[in-house]
KOLSE-349103 format. One record per atom (N, C-alpha, C, O): atom name; residue in one letter; z, x, y. Coordinates in nm, 4 decimals. Each point is the difference from the previous one (the first is absolute). Layout:
CA, A, Z, X, Y $
...
This chain:
N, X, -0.9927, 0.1000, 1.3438 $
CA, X, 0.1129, 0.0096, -0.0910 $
C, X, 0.0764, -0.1322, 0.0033 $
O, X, 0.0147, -0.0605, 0.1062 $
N, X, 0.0427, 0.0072, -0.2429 $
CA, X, 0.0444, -0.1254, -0.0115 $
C, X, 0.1564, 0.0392, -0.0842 $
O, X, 0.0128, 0.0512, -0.1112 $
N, X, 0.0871, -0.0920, 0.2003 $
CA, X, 0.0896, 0.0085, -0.0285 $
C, X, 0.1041, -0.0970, -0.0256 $
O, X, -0.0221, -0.1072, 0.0562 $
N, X, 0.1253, 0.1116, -0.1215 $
CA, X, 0.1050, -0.1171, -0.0034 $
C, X, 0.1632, 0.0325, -0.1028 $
O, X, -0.0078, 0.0767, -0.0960 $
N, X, 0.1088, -0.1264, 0.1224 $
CA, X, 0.0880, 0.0317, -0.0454 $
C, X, 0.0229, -0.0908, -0.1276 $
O, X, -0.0663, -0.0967, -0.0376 $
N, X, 0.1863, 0.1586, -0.0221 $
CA, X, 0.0225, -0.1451, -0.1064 $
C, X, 0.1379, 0.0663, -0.1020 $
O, X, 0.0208, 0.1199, -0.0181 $
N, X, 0.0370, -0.2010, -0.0220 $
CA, X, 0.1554, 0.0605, -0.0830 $
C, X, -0.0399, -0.0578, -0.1321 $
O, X, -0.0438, -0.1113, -0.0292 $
N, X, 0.0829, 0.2643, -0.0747 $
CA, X, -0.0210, -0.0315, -0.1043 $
C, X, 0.1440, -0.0840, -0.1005 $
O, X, 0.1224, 0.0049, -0.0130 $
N, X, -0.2694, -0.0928, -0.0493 $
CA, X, 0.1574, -0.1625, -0.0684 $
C, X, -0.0069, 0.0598, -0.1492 $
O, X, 0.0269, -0.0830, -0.0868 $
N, X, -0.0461, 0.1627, 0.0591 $
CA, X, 0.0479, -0.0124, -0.1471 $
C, X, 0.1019, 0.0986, 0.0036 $
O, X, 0.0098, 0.0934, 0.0796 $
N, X, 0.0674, -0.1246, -0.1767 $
CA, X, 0.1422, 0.0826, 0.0284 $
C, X, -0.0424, 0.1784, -0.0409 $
O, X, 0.0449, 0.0910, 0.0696 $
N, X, -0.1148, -0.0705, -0.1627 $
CA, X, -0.0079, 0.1426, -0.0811 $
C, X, -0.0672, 0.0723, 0.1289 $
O, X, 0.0321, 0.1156, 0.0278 $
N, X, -0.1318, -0.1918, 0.0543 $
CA, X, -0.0515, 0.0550, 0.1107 $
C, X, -0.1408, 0.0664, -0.0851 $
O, X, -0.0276, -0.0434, -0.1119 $
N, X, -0.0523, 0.1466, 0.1742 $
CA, X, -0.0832, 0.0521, -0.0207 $
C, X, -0.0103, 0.0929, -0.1295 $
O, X, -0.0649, 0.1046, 0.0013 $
N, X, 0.1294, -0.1480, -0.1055 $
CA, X, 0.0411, 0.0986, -0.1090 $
C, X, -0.1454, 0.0200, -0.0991 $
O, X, -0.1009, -0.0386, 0.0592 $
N, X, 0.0817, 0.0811, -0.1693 $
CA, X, -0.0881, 0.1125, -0.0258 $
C, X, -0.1346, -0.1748, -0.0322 $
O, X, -0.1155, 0.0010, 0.0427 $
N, X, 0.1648, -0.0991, -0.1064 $
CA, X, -0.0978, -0.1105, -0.0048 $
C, X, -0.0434, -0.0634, 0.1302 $
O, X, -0.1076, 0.0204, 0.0562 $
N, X, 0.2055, -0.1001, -0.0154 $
CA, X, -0.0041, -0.0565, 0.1427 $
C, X, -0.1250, 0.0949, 0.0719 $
O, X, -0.1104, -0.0523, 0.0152 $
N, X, 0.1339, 0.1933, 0.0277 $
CA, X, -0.0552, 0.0804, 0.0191 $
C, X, -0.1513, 0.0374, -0.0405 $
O, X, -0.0883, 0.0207, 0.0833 $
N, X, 0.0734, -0.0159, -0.2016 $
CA, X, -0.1044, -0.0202, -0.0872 $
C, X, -0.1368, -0.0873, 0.0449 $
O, X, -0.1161, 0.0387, 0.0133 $
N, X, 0.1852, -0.1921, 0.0074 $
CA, X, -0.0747, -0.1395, 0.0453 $
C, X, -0.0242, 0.0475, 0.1208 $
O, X, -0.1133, -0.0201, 0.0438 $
N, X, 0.1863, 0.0758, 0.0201 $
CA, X, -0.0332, -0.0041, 0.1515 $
C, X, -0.1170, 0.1226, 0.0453 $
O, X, -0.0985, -0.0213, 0.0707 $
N, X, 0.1303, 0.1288, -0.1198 $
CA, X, -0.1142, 0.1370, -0.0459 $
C, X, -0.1366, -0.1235, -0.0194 $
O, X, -0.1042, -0.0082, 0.0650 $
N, X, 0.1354, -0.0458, -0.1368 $
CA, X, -0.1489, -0.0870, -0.0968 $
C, X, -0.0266, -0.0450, 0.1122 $
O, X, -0.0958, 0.0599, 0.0490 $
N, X, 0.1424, -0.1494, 0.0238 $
CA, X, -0.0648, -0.0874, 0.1131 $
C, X, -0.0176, 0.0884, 0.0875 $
O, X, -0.0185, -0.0626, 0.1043 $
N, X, 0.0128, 0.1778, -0.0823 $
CA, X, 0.0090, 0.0537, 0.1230 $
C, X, -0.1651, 0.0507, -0.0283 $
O, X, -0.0968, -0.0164, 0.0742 $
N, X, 0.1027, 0.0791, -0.1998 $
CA, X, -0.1612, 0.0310, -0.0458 $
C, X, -0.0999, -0.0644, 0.0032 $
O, X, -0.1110, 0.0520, -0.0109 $
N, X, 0.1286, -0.1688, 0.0253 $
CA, X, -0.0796, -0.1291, 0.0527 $
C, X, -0.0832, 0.0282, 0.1024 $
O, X, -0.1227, -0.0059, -0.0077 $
N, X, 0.1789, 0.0336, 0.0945 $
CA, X, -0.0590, 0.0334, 0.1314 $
C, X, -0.0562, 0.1125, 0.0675 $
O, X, 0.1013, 0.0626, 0.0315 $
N, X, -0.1982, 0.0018, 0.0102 $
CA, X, -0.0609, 0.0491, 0.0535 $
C, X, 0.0637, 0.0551, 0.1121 $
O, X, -0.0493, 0.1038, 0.0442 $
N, X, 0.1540, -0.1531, 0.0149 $
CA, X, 0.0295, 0.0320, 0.1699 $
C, X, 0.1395, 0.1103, -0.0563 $
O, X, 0.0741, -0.0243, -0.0952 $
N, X, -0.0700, 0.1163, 0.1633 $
CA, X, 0.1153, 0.1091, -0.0193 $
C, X, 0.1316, -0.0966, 0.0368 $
O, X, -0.0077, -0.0743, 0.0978 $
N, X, 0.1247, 0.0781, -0.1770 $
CA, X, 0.1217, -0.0430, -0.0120 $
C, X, 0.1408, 0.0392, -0.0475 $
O, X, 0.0510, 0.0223, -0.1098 $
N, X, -0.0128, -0.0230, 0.2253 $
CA, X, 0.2046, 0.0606, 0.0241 $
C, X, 0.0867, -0.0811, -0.0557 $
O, X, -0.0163, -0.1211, -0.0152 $
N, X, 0.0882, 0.1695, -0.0091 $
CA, X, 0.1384, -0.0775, 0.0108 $
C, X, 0.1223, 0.0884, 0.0702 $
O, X, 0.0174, 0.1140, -0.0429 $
N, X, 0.0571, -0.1574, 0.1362 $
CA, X, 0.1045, 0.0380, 0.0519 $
C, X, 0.1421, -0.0138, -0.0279 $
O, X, 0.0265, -0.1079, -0.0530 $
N, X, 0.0607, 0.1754, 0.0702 $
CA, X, 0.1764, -0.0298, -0.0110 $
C, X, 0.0505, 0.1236, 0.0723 $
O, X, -0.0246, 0.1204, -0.0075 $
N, X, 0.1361, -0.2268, 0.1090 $
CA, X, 0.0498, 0.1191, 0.0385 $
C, X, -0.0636, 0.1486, 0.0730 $
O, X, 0.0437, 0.1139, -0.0170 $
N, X, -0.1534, -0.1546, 0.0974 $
CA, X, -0.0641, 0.1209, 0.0659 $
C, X, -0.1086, 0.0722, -0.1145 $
O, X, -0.0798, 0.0766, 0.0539 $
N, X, 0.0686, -0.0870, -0.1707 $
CA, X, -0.0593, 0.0699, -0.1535 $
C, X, -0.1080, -0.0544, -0.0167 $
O, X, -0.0074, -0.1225, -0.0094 $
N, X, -0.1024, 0.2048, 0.0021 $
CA, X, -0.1811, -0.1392, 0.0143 $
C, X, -0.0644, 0.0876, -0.1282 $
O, X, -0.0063, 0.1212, 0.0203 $
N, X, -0.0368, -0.1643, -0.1354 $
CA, X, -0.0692, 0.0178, -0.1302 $
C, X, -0.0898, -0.0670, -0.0084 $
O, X, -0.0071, -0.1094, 0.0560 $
N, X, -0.0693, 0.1520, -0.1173 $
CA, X, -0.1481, -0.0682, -0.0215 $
C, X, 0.0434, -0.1133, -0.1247 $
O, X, 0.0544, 0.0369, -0.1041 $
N, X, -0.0911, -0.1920, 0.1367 $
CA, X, 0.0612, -0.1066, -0.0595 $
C, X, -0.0764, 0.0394, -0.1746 $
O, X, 0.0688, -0.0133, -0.1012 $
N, X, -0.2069, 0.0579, 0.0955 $
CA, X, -0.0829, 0.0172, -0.1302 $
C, X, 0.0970, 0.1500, -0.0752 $
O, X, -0.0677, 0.0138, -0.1019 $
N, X, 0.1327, 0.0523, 0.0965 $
CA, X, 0.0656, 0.1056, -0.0134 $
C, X, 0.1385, -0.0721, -0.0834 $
O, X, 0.0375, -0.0874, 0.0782 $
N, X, 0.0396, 0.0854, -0.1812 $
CA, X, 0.0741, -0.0092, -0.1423 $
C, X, 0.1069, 0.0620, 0.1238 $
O, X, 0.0397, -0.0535, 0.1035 $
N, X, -0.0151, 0.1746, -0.1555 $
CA, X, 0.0576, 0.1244, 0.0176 $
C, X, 0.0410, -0.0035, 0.1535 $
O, X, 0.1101, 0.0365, 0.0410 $
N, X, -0.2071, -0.0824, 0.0338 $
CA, X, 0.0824, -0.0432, 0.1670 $
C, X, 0.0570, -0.1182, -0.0147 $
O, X, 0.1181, -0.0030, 0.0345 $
N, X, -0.1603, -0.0886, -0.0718 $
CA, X, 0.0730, -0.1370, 0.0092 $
C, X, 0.1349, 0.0018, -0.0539 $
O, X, 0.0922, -0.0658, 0.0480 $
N, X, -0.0802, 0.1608, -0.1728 $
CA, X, 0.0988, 0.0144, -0.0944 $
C, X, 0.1273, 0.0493, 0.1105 $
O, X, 0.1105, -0.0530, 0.0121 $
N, X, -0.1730, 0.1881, 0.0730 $
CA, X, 0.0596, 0.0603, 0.0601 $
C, X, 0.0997, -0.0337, 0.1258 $
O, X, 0.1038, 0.0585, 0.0311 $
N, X, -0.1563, -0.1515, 0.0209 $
CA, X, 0.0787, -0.1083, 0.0959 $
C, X, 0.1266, -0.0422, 0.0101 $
O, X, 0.0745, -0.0156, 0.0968 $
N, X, -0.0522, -0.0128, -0.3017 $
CA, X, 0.1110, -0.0648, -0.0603 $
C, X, 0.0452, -0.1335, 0.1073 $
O, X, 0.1006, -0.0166, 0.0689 $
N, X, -0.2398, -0.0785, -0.0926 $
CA, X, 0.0501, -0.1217, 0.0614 $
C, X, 0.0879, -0.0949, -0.0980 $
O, X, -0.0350, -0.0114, -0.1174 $
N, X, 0.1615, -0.0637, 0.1716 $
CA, X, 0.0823, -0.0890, -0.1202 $
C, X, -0.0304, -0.1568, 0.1309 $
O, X, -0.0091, -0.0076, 0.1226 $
N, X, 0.0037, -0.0797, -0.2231 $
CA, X, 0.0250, -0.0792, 0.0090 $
C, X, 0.0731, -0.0310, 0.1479 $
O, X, 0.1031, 0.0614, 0.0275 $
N, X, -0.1695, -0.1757, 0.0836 $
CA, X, 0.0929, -0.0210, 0.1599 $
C, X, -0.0740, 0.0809, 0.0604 $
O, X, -0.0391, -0.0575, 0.1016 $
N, X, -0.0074, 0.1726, -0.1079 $
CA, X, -0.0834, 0.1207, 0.0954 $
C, X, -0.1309, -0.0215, 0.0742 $
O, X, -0.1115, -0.0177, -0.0492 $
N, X, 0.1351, 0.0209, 0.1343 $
CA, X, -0.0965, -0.0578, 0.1308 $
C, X, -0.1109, 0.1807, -0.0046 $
O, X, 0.0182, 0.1203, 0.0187 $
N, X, -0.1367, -0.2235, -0.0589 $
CA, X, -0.1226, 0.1041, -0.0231 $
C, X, -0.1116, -0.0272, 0.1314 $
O, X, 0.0015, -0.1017, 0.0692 $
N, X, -0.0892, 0.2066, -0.0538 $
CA, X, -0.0872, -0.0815, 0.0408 $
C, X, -0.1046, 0.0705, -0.0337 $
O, X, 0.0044, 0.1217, -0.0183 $
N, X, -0.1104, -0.1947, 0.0069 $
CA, X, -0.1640, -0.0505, -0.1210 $
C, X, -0.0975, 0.0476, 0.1479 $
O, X, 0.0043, -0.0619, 0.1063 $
N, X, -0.0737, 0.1629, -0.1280 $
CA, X, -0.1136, 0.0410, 0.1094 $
C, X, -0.1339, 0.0407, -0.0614 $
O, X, -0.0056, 0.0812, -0.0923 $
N, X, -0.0684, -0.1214, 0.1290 $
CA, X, -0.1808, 0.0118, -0.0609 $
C, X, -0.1010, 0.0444, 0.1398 $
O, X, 0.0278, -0.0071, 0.1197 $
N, X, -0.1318, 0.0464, -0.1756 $
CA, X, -0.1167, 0.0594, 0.1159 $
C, X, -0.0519, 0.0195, -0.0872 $
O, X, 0.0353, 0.0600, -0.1015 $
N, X, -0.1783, -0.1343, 0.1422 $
CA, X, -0.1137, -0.0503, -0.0728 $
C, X, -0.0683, -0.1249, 0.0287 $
O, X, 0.0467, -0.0914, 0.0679 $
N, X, -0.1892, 0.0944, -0.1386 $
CA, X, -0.0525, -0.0940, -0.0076 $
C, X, 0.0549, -0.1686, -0.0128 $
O, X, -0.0326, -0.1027, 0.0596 $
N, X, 0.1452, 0.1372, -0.1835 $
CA, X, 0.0929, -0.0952, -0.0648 $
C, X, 0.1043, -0.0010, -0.0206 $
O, X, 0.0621, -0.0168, -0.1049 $
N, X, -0.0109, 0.0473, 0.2731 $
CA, X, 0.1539, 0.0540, -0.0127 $
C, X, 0.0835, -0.1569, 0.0519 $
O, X, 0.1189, -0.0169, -0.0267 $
N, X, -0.2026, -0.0909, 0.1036 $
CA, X, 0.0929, -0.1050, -0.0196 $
C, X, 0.0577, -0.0414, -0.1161 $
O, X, 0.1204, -0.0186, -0.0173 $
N, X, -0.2364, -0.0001, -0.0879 $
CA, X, 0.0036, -0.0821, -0.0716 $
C, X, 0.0966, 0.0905, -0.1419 $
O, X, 0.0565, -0.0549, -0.0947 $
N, X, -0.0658, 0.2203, 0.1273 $
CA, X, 0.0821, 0.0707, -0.1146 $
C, X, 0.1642, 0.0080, 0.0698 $
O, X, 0.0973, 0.0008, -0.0754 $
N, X, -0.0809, 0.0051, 0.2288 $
CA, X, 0.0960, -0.0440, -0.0420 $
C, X, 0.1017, -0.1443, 0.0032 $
O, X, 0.1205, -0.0070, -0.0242 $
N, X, -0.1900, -0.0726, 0.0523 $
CA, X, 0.0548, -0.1865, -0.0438 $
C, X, 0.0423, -0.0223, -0.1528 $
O, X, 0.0889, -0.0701, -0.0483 $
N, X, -0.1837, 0.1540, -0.0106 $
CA, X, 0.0162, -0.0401, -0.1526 $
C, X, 0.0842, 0.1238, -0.0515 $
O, X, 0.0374, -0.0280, -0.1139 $
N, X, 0.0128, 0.1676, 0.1552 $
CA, X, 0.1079, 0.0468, -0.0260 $
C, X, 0.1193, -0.0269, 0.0447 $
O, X, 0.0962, 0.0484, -0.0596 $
N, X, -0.0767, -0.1299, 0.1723 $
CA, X, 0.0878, -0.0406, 0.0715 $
C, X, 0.0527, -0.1488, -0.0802 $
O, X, 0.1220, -0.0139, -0.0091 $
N, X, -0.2093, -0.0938, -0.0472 $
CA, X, 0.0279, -0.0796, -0.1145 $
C, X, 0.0405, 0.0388, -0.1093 $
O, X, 0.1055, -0.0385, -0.0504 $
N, X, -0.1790, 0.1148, 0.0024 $
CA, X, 0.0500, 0.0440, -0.1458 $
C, X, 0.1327, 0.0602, 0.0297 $
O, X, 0.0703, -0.0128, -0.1002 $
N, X, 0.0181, 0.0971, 0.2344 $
CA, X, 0.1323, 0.0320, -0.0139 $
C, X, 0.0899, -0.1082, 0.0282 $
O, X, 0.1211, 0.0024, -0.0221 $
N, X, -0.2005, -0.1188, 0.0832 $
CA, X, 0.1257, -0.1346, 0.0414 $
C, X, 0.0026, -0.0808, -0.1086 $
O, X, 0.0945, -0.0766, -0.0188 $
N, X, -0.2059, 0.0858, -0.0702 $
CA, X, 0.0314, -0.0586, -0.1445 $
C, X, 0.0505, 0.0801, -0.0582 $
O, X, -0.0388, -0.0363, -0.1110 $
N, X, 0.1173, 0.1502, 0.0854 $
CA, X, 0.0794, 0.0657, -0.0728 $
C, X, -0.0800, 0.0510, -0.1096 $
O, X, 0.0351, -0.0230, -0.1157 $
N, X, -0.1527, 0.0986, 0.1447 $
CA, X, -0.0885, 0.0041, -0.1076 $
C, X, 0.0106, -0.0597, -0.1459 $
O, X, 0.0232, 0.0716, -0.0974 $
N, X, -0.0390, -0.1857, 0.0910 $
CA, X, 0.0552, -0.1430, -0.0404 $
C, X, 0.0593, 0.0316, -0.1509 $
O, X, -0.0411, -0.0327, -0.1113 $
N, X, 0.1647, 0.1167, 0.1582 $
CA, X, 0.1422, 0.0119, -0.1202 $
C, X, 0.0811, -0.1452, 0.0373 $
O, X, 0.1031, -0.0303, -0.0600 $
């Protein structure tokens, strides 16, 4: 299991697009993938969990994978939230 933290920079936070991109990249990958807040763990490929989180903007997440290609799924979800899923 490959884990790592990271605070989300775009101000709207994880809202229904932002969200969207990140669902997309998560499907990318093969290796099963979380996202955390606050004690709360959803499956990162899941709309409707991610939605559910209600991450805003400043909120310290953290990005967890297990799999084949769980370094590499989560480095590049962990980029795509420090680029502000590039709004």
């Amino acid at each position: 299991m490959y884990v790592k933290d990271v605070t989300v920079q775009n101000q709207g936070g994880l809202r229904a697009r932002p969200a969207t991109f990140f669902i997309q990249k998560a499907n990318e990958f093969k290796a099963s993938i979380w996202i955390e807040k606050d004690e709360r763990r959803v499956n990162a490929k899941s709309l409707l969990g991610v939605l559910s989180l209600g991450i805003v903007g400043g909120t310290d997440i953290r990005i967890s994978a297990d799999g084949g290609d769980e370094k590499q799924a989560v480095e590049e979800l962990v980029n795509l939230v420090q680029t502000g899923f590039a709004e």
